[in-house]
BAGUDO-730575 format. One line per field, with one value per residue: residue in one letter; x, y, z of N, C-alpha, C in turn. Coordinates in pm, whole numbers, m for minus. Example, Ala and Ser with C-alpha at 12.3 -4.5 7.8 and 13.67 -1.06 7.14 Angstrom:
BEGIN
code <- c(A;S);
nx <- c(1319;1285);
ny <- c(m569;m225);
nz <- c(780;708);
cax <- c(1230;1367);
cay <- c(m450;m106);
caz <- c(780;714);
cx <- c(1320;1290);
cy <- c(m330;3);
cz <- c(780;787);
***
This chain:
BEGIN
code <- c(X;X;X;X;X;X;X;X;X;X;X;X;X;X;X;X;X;X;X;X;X;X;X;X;X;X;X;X;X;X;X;X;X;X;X;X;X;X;X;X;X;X;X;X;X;X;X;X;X;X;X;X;X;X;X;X;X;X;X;X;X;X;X;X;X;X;X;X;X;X;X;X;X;X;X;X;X;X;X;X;X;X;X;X;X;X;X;X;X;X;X;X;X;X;X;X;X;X;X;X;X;X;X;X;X;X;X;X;X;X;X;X;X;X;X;X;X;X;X;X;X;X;X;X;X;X;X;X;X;X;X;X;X;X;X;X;X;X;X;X;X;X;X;X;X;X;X;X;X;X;X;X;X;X;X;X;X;X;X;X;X;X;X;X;X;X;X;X;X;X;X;X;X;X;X;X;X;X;X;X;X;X;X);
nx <- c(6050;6158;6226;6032;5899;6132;6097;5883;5833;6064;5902;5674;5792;5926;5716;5594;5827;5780;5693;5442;5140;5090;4845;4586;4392;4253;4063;3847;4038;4270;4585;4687;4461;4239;3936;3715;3429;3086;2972;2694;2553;2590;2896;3150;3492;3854;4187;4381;4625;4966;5257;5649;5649;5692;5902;5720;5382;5118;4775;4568;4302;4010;3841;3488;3218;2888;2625;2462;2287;2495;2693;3042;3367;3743;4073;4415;4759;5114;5462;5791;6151;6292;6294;6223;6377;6408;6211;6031;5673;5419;5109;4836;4564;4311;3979;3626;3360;3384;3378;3630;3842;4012;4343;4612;4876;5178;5515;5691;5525;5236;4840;4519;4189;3809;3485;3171;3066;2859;2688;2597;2367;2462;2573;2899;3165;3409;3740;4007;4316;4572;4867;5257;5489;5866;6011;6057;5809;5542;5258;4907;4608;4281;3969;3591;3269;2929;2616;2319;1991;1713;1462;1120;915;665;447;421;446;204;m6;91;m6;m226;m334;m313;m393;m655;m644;m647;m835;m1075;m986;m1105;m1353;m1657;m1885;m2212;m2418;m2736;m2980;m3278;m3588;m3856;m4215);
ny <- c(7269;7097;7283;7383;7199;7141;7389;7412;7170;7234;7463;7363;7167;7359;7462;7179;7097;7330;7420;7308;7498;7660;7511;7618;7582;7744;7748;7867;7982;7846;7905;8069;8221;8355;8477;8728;8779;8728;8484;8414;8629;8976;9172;9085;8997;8950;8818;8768;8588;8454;8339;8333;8195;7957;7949;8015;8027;8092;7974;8066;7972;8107;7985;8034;8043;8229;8257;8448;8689;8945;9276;9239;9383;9419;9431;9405;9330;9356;9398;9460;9489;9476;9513;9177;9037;8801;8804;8941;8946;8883;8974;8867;8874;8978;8819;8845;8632;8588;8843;9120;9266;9600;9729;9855;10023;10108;10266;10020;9845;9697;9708;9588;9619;9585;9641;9685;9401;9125;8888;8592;8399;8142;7986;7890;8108;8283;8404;8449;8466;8515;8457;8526;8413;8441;8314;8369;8507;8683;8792;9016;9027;9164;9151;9248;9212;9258;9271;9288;9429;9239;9227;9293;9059;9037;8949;9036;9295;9385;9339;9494;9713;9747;9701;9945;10154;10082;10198;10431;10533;10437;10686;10935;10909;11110;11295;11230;11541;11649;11672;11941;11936;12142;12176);
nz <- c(m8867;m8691;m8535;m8356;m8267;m8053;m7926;m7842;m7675;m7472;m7402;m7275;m7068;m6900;m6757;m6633;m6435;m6277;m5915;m5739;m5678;m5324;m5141;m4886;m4643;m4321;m4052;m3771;m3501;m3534;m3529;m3751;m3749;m3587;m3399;m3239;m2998;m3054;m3239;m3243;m3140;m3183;m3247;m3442;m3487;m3662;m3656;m3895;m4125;m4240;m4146;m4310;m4577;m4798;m5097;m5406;m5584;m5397;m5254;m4966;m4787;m4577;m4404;m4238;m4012;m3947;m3691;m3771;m4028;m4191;m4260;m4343;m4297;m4433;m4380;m4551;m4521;m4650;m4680;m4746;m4693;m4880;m5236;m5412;m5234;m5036;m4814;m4974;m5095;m5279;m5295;m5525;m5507;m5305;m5164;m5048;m4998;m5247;m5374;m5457;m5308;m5261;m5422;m5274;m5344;m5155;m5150;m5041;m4984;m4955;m4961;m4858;m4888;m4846;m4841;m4635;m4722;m4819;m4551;m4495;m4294;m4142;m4331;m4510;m4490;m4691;m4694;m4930;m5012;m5280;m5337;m5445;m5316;m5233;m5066;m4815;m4717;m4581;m4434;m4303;m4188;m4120;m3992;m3958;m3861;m3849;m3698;m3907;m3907;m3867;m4189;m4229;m4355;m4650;m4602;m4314;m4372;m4489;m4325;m4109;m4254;m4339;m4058;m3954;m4132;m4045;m3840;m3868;m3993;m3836;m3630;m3800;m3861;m3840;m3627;m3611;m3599;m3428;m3592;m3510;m3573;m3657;m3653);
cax <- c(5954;6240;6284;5892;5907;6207;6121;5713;5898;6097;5785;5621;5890;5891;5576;5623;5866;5750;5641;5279;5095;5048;4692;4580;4239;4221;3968;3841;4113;4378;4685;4661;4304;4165;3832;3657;3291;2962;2893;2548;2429;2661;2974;3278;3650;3915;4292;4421;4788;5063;5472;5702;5588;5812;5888;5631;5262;5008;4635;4515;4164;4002;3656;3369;3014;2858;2491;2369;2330;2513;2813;3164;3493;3816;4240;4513;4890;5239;5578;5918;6269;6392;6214;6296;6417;6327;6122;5918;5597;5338;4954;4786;4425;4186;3832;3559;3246;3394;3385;3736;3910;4078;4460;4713;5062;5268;5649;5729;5382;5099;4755;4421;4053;3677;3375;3013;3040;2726;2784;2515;2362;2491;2672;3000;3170;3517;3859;4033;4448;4659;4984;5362;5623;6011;6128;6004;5716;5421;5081;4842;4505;4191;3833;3483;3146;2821;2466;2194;1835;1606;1355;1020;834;570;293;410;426;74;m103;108;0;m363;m352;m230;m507;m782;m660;m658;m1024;m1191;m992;m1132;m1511;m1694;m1987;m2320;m2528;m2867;m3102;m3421;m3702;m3970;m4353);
cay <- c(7190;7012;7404;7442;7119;7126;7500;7353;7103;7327;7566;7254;7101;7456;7399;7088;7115;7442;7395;7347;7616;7607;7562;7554;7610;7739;7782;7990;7928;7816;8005;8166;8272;8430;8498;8734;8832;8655;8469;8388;8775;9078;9235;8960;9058;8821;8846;8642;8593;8361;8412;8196;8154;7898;8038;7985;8059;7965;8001;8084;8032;8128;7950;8069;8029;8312;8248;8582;8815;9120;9310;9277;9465;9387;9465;9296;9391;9277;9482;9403;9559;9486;9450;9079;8949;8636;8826;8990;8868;8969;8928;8910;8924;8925;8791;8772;8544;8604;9035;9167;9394;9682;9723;9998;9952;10264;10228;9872;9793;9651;9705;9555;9699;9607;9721;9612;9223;9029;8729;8497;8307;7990;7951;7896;8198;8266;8458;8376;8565;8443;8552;8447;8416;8446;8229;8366;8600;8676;8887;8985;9072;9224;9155;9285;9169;9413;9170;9387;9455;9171;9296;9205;8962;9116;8958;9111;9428;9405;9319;9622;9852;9765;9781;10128;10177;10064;10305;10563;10560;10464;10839;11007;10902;11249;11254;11357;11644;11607;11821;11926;11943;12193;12147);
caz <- c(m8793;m8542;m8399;m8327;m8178;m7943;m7852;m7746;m7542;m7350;m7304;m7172;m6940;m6772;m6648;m6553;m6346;m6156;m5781;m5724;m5580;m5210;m5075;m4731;m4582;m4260;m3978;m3650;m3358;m3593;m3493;m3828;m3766;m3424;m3381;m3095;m3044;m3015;m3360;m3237;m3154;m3191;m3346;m3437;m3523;m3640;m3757;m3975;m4157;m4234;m4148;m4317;m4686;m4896;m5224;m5484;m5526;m5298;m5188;m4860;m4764;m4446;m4366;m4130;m4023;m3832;m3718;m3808;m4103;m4159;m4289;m4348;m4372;m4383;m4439;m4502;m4573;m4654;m4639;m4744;m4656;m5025;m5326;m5541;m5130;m4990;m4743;m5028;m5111;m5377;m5276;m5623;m5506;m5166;m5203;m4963;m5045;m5415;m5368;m5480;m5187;m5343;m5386;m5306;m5328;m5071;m5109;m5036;m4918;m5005;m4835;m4967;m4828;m4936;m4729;m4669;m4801;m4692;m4495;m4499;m4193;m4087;m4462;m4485;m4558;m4727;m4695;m5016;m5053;m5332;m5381;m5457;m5197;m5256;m5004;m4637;m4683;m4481;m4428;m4186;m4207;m3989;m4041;m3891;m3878;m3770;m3760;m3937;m3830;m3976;m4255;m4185;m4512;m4711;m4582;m4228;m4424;m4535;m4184;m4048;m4319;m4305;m3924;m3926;m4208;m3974;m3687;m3915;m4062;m3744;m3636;m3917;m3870;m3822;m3540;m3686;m3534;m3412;m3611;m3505;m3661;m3612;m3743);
cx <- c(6017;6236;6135;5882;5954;6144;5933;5757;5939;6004;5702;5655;5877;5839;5573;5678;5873;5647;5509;5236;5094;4906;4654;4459;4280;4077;3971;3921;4185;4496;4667;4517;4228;4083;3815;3563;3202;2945;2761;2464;2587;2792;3059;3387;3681;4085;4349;4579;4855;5191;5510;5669;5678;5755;5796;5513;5170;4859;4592;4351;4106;3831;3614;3241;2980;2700;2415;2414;2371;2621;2944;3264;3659;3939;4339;4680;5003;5310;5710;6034;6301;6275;6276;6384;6316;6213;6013;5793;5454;5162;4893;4639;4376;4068;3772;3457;3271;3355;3549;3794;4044;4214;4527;4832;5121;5427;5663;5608;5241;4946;4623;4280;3939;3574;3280;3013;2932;2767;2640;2505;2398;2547;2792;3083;3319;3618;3962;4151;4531;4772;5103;5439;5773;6046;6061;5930;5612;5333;5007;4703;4373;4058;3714;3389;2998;2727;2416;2119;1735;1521;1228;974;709;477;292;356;284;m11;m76;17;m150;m425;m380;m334;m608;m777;m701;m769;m1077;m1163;m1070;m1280;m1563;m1837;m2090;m2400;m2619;m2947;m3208;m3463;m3831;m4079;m4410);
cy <- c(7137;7178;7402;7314;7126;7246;7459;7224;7167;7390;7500;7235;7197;7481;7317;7049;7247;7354;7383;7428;7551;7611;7513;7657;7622;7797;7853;7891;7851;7911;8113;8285;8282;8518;8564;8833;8702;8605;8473;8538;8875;9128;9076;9041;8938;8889;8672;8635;8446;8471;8285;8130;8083;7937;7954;8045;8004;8093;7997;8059;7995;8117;8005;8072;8131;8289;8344;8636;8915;9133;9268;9348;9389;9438;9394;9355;9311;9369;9421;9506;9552;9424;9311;9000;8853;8690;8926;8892;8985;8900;8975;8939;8880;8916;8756;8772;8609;8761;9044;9262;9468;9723;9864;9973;10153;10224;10072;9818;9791;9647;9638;9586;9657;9601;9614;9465;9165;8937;8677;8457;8208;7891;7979;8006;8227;8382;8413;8486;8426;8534;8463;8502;8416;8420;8224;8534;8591;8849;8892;9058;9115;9192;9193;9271;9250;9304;9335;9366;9358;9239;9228;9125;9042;9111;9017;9292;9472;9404;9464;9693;9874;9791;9923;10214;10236;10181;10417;10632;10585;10635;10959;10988;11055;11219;11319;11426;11626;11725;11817;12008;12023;12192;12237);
cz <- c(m8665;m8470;m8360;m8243;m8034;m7856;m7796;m7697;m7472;m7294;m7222;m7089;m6898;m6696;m6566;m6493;m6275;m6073;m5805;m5639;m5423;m5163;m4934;m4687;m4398;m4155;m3848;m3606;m3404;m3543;m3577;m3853;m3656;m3443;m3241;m3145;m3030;m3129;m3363;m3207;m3074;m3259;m3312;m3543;m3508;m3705;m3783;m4086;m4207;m4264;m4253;m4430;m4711;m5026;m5309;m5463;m5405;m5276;m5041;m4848;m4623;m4445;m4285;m4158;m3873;m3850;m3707;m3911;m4074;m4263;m4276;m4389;m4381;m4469;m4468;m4576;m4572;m4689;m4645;m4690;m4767;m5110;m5416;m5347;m5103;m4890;m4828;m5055;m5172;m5332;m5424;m5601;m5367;m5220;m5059;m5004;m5192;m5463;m5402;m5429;m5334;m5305;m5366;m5264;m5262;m5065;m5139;m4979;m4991;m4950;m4937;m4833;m4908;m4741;m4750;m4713;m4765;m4629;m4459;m4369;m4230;m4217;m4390;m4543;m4566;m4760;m4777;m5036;m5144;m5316;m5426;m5332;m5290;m5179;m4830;m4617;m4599;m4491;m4318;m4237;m4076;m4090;m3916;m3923;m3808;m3835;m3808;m3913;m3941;m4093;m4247;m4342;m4578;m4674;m4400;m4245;m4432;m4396;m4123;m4090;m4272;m4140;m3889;m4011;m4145;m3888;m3778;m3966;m3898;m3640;m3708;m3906;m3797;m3763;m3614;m3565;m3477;m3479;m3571;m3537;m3608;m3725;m3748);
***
């Protein structure tokens, strides 16, 4: 019973004294986060990154509000010279608006990719990288934004359709003849 004890103390204290993650929110025209493009009407590009990790985990997250619907894409990578060095650094997951960008590890490199994302009007919308550092890692990332073509509402739909209806009958009416009639 004293070994099940001492040894669920130690597994405790380990915890409790590891680092706390790092978290840090940033925004457009942060050093870490450069924005260019029109938010209000047309395409928008941004890169985004941190140098200079201190060892431990940490959270990244990268706010924005674009006032138009549409698409997003985006990349992001990290690259060491030695695997288990202070300049390695492990990205465990990218998220945007809570989508899961897909991983591929090349050599000593790490790249992460997801397509299409929606991005909401005039919500706040989110760039979310965890990872661990070993001492003095870093990342960089690319993103792209494409508005899409409104959809009209149903009851626009319906006025069209029947419009387009109307033209189409009063085409279709067939002239009558004149017969005549002999007595």
């Amino acid at each position: 019973m004293k070994r099940l004890l001492l040894s669920t103390m130690a597994f405790v204290s380990a915890f409790a004294i590891a680092p706390a993650a790092h978290a840090v929110n940033f925004t457009p025209n942060d050093p870490e986060f450069t924005v260019s493009g029109d938010i209000k009407n047309g395409t928008v590009s941004a890169d985004f990154g941190r140098a200079g990790i201190k060892r431990g985990a940490f959270t990244d997250t990268f706010n924005f509000i674009i006032d138009q619907a549409g698409l997003a894409s985006g990349t992001l990578s990290t690259s060491t010279t030695r695997f288990f060095s202070p300049t390695d650094l492990d990205i465990l997951s990218v998220f945007i608006n809570g989508f899961a960008a897909s991983k591929t590890v090349v050599g000593k490199a790490e790249f992460f990719e997801i397509n299409n994302v929606a991005i909401a009007k005039g919500a706040t919308n989110q760039i979310v990288v965890n990872g661990l550092s070993r001492g003095n890692g870093s990342y960089a990332g690319t993103a792209t934004f494409e508005p899409t073509a409104a959809v009209p509402e149903a009851g626009t739909w319906a006025i069209m359709l029947f419009g387009i209806g109307g033209i189409g009958s009063s085409m279709r009416v067939r002239r009558r003849q004149a017969k005549i009639a002999f007595a």
